[in-house]
DOLOGU-521519 format. One record per residue: residue in one letter; z, y, x of N, C-alpha, C in turn. Coordinates in steps of 0.1 Angstrom, whole numbers. Layout:
REM DOLOGU-521519
 r   n.Z   n.Y   n.X  ca.Z  ca.Y  ca.X   c.Z   c.Y   c.X
 A     Z     Y     X     Z     Y     X     Z     Y     X
...
This chain:
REM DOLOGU-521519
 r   n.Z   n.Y   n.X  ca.Z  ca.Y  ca.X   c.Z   c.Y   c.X
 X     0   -12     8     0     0     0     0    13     9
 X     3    12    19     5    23    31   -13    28    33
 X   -18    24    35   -34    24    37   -34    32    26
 X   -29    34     9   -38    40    -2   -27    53    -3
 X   -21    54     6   -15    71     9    -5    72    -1
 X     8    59    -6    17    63   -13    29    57    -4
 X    44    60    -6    57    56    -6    63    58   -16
 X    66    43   -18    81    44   -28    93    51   -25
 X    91    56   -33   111    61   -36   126    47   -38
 X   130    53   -30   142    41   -27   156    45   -35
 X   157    59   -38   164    67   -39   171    72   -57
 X   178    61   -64   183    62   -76   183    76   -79
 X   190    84   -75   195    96   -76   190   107   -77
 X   174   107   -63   164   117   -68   154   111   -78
 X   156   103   -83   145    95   -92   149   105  -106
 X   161   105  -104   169   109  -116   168   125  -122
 X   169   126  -104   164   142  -103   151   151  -110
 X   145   141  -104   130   143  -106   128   146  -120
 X   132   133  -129   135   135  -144   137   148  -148
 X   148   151  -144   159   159  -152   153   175  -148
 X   146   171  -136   140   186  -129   132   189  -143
 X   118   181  -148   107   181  -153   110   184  -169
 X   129   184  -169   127   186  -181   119   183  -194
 X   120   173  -203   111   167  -208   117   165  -223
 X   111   168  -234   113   167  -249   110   150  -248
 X   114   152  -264   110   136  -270    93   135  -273
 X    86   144  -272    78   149  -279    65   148  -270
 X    65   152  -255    65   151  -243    53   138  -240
 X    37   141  -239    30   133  -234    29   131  -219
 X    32   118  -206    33   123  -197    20   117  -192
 X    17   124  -178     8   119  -168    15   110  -155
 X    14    98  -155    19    98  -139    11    87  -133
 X     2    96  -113    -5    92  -109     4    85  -101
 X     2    70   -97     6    64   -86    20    56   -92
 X    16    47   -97    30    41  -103    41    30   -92
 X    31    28   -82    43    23   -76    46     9   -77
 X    62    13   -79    69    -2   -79    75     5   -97
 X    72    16  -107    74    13  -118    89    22  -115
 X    94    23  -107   110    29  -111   109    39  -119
 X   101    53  -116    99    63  -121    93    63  -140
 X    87    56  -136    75    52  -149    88    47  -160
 X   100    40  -154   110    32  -166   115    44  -168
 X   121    51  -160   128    68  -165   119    75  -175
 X   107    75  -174   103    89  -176    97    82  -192
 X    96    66  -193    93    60  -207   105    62  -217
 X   114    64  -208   128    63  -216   136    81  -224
 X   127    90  -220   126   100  -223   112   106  -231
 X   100   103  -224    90   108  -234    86    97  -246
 X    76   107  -250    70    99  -263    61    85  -258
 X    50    95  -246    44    86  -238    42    88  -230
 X    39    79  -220    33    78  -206    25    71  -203
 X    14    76  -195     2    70  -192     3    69  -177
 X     1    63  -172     1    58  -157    -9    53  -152
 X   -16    62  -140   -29    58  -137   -25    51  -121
 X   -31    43  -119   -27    32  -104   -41    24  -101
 X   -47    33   -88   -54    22   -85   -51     7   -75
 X   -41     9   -70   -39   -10   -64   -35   -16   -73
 X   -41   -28   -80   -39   -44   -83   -29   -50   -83
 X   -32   -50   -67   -18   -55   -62    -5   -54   -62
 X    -3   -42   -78    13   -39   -76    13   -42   -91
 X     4   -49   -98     7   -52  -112    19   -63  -116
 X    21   -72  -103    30   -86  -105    42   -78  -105
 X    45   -68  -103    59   -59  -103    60   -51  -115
 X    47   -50  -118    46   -35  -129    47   -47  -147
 X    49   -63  -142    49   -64  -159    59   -59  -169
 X    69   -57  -164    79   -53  -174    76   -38  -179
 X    72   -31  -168    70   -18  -176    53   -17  -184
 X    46   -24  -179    36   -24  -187    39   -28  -205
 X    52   -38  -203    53   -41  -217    59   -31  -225
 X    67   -18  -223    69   -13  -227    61    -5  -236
 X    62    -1  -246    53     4  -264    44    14  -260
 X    53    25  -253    52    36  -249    45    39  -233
 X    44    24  -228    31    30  -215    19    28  -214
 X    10    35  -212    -5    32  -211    -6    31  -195
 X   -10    16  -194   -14    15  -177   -27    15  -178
 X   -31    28  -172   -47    25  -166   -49    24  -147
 X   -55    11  -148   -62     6  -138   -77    13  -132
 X   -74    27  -120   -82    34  -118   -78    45  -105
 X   -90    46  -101   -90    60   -88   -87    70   -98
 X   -74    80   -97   -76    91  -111   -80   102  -105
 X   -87   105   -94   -98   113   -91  -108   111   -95
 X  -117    97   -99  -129    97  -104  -125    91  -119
 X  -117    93  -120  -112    89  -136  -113   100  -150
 X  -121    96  -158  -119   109  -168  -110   108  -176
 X  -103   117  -170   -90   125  -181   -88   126  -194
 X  -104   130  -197  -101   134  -212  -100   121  -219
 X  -103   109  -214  -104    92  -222   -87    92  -225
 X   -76    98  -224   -61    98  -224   -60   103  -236
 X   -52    94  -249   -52    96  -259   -36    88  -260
 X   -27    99  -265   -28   115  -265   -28   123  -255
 X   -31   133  -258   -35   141  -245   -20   142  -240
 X   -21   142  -222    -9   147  -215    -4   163  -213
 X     9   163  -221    15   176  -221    23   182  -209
 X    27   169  -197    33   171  -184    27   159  -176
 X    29   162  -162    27   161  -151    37   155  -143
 X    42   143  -144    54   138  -137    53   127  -123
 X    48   127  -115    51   117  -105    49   119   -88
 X    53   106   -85    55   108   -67    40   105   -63
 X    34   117   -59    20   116   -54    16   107   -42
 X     5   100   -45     0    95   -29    -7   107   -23
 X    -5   109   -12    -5   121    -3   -18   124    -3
 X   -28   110     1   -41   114     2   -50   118    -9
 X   -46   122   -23   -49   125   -33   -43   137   -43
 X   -29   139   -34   -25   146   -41   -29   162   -48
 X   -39   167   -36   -44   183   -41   -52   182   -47
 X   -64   170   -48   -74   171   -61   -69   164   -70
 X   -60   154   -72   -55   156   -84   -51   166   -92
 X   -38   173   -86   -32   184   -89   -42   196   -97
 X   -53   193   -88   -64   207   -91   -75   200  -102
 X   -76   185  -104   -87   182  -115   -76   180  -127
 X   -59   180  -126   -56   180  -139   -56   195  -146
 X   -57   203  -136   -53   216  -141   -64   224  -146
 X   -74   221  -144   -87   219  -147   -94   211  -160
 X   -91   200  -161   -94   193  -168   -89   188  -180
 X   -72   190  -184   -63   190  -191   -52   202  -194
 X   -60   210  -203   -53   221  -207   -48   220  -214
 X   -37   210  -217   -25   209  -228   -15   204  -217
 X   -19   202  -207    -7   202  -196     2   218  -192
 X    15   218  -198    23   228  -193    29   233  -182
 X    30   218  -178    44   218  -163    39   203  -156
 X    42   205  -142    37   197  -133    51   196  -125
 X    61   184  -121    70   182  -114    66   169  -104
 X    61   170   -91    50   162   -83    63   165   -72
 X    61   154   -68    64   148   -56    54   148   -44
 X    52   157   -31    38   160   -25    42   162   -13
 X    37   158    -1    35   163    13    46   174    17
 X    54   183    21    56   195    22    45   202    26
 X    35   196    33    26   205    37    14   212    23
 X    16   199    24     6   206     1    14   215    -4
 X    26   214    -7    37   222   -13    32   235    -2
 X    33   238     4    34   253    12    20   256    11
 X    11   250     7    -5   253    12    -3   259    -5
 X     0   251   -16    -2   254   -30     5   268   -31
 X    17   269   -27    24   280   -30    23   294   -22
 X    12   295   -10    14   302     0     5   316    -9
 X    10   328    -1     6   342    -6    -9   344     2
 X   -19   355     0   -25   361     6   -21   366    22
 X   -31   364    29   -26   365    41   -23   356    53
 X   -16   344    40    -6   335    48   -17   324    58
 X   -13   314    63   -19   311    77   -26   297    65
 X   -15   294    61   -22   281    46   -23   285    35
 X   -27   302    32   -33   300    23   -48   300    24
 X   -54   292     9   -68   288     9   -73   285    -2
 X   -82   281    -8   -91   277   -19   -80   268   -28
 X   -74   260   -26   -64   252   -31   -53   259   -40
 X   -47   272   -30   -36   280   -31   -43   288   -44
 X   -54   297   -40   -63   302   -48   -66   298   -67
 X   -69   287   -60   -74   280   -76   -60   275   -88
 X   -51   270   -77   -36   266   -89   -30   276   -94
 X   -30   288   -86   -21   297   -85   -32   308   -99
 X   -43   304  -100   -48   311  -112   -48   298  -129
 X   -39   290  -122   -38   283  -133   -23   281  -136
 X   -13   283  -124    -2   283  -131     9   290  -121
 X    21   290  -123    31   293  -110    34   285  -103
 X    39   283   -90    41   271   -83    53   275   -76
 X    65   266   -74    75   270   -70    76   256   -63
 X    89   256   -50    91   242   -44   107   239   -50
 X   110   228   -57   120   229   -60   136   220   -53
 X   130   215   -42   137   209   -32   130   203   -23
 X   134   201   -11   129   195     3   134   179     0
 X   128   169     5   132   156     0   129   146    15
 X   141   145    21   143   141    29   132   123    33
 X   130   119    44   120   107    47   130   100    45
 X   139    98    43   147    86    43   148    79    34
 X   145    85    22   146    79     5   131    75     3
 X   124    74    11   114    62    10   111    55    20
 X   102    43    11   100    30    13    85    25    20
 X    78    23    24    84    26    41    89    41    40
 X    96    47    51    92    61    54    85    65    65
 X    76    78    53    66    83    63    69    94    69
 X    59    96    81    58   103    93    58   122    87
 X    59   125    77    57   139    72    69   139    59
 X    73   152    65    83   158    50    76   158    42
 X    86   157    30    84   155    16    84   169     9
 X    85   171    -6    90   181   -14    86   182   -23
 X    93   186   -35    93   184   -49    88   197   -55
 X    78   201   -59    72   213   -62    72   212   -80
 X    73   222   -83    73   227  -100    62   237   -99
 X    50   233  -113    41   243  -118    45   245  -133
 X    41   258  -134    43   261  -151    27   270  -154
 X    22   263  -165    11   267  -164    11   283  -172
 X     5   291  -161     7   308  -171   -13   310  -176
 X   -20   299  -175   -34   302  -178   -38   289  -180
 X   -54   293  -185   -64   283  -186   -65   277  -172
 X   -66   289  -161   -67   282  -151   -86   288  -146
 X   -91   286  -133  -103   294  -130  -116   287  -138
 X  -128   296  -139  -135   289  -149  -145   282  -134
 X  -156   280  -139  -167   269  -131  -172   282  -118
 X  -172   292  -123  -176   303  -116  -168   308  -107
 X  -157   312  -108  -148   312   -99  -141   301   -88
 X  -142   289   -88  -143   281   -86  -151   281   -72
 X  -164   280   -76  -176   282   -67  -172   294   -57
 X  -171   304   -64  -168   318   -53  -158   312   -46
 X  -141   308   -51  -136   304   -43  -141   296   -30
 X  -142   283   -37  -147   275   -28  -155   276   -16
 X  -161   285   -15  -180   291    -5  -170   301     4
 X  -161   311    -6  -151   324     4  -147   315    12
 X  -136   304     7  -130   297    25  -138   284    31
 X  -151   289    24  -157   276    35  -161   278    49
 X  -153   287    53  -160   296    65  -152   307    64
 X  -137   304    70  -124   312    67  -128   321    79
 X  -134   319    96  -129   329   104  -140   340    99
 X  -153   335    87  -160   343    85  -158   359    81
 X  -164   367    75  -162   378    60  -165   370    50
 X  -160   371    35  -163   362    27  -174   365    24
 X  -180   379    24  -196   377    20  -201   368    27
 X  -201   366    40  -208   360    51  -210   345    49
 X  -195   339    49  -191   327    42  -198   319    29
 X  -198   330    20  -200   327     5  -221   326    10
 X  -224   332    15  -239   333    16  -247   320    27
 X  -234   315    32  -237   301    43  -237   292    32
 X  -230   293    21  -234   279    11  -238   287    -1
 X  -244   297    -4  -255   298   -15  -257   313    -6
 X  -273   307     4  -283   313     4  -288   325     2
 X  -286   339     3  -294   346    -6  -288   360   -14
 X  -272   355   -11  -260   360   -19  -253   370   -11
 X  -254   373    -4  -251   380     4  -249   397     1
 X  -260   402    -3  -261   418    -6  -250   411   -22
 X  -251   403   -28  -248   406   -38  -233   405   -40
 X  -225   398   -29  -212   395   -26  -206   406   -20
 X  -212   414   -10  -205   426    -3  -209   438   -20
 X  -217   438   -27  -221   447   -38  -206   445   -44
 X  -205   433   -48  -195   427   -59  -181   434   -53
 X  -176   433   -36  -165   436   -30  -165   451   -31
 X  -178   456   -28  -171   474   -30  -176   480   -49
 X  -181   474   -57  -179   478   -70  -160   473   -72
 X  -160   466   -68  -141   462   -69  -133   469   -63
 X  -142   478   -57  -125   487   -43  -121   479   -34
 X  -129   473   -30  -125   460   -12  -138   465    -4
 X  -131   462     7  -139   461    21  -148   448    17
 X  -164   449    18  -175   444    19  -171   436    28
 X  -161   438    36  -167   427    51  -149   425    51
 X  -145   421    39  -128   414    39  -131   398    37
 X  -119   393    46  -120   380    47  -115   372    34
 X  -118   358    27  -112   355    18   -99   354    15
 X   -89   349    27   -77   349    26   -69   365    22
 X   -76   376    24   -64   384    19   -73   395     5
 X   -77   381    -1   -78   385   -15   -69   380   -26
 X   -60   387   -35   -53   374   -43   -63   368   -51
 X   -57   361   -60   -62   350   -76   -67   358   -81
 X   -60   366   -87   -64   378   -97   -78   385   -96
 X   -78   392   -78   -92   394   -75  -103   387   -73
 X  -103   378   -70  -110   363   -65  -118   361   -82
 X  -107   355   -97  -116   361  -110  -123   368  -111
 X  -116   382  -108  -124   395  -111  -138   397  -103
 X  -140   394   -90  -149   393   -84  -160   382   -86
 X  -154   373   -95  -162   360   -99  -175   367  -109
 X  -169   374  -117  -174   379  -130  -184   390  -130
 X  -187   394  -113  -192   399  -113  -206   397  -102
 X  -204   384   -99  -215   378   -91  -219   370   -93
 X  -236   362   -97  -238   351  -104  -243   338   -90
 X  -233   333   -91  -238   320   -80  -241   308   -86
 X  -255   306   -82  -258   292   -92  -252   282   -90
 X  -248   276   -94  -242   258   -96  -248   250   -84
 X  -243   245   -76  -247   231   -69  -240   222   -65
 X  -244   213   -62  -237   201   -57  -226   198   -45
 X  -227   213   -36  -221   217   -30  -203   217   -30
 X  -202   227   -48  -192   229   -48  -185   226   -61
């Protein structure tokens, strides 16, 4: 299981935590990627309405029968990066589990995107995700990631979580990050600007944005000084807010790019 970028939690106590952080009605549809060995998944059945649990290794089903049997869990058998979300009936209204690390940011960013009846997100993530999601303008990790959640919701860290409480333990801090969704979140358009501004961070974001759509250039430095920014400002010390605004005013076609 080490190979598909997850660790169990060993740890009664923060399992508990985790719960009680995410705060959760009776009412409460959940999402949880990476089920593990199931400890989390029994908590969080025993508090919501439902839970859906997406797991792609097999190999952890001879563990997972008891909580499969439960009324209230939907096991789906699946990568939940290439998984469509919207097939989750009922839709998920939170966000509860211990992320595999190597999936953790595009998940994070295709639920928030993709499931707009999700309110709150209590993820268990890298510390280094946690500081990249929550970092300001300016900052050394902030980027496209930071960018895009942060126009979809708030993100706070809500404790540091020590390597010891998992199973194996891995080589990188932990940490328990809280989102609360204040938006829809960026549309297809902004997105794209995002994405092209830090594809080519030591660039100017015109410069950047015009190395992956071609062409764009007069129209990206146009777009920064009709906004009151320097033409030739780098992506990082634009916020969320500007990053929209600037979306709406530049038309970059769609590709496969981004």
């Amino acid at each position: 299981m080490v190979k598909l970028g997850q660790n169990f939690l060993a740890d009664p106590n923060l399992l508990e935590a985790i719960v009680r952080d995410a705060a959760l009605s009776p009412d409460d549809v959940v999402l949880e990627v990476g089920a593990g060995e199931g400890v989390l998944t029994e908590r969080l059945a025993e508090v919501a309405r439902q839970v859906h649990v997406i797991e792609i290794d097999r190999g952890l089903e001879p563990g997972l029968v008891e909580v499969m049997a439960r009324p209230n869990v939907n096991m789906v058998w699946a990568d939940a990066v290439r998984y469509d979300l919207s097939q989750l009936d009922p839709a998920p209204t939170a966000m509860v589990a211990n992320l595999p690390y190597a999936v953790a940011t595009p998940v994070i960013l295709q639920t928030a995107f993709e499931l707009p009846g999700i309110a709150s997100w209590n993820v268990m993530v890298q510390k280094e995700i946690g500081d990249r999601l929550r970092a300001g303008p300016g900052s050394k990790t902030y980027g496209a990631p930071s960018v895009l959640i942060q126009l979809a919701g708030e993100v706070r860290q809500v404790r540091k979580v020590s390597r010891t409480v998992f199973r194996p333990q891995p080589r990188v801090d932990s940490a328990i990050i809280a989102i609360r969704r204040t938006g829809p979140g960026p549309d297809a358009a902004t997105r794209r600007l995002v994405r092209a501004g830090f594809a080519h961070r030591r660039k100017a974001m015109a410069r950047s944005v015009d190395m992956v759509h071609p062409g764009s250039l007069k129209a990206v430095r146009a777009g920064l000084e009709a906004a009151g920014l320097d033409p030739g400002i780098r992506a990082e010390a634009l916020a969320p807010e500007q990053f929209a605004k600037l979306s709406g005013m530049i038309d970059l076609a769609a590709d496969d790019r981004t």
